[in-house]
N, C-alpha and C positions, 0 to 999 in steps of 0.2 A: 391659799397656799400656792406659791409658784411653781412653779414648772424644774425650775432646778431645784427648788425645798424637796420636791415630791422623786424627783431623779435620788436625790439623797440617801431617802427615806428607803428607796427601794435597792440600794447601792449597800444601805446599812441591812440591810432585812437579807438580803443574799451572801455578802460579805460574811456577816456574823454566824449564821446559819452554815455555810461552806468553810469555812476558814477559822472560825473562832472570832468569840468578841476582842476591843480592842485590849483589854488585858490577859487573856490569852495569844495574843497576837501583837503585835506592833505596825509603827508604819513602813517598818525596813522591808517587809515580806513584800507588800504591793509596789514599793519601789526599787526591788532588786529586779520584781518581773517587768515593771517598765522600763528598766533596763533595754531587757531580750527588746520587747515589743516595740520601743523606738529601733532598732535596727530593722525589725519587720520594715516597721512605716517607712524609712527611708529606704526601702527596697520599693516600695511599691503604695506611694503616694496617694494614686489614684483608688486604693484599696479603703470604704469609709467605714469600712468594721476597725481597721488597726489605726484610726484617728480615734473611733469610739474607746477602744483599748487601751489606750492611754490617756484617754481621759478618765475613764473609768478609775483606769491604777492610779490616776495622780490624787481624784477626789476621794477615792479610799483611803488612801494614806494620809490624807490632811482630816480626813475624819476620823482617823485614827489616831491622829496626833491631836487631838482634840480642837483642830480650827474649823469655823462654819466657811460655809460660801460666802457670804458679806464678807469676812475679815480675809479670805481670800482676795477678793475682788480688791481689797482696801490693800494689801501686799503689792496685788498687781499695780496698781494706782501710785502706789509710793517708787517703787521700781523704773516703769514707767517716767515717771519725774526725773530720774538718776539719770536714765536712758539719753533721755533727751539731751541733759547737761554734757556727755560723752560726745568725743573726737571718735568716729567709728572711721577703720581702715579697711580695705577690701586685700582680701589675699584669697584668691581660687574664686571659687564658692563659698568660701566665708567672709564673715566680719569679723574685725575686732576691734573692743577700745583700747586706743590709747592710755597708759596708765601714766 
């Protein structure tokens, strides 16, 4: 079992137990609180618990939504590709694409 199977596993074991399973619960509850928790992390970057926080909330809510980690990674990988193809524009601190 990998390391992220096993992060999962314990993700769903906490998750369901604190919160409710995913039919008593959905994926919106874990990413409304990523919401708040990206405005943490953008406060204070160098902070690796509010990196783990949102990662946490994001793979809760994908586990909730019924996707694994491969067909994440496989999201990312398609995305990714999109990315690539995009005209990115700098304005401040951000990017954007061209539409």
């Amino acid at each position: 079992m990998s390391k992220l199977d096993q992060l999962m596993k314990e993700i769903e074991r906490f998750s369901d137990k604190a919160f409710g399973n995913p039919t008593q619960r959905n994926e919106l509850g874990p990413l409304y609180k990523l919401k708040s928790e990206l405005n943490e992390l953008i406060a204070k970057t160098d902070d690796t618990h509010e990196w783990a926080d949102c990662m946490l909330l994001l793979l809760d809510a994908a586990r909730r939504k019924g996707f694994t980690p491969e067909q994440l990674f496989g999201f990312c990988l398609e995305k990714l590709e999109i990315n690539k193809k995009r005209t990115w524009v700098k304005t401040g601190d951000q990017y954007s694409h061209e539409k």
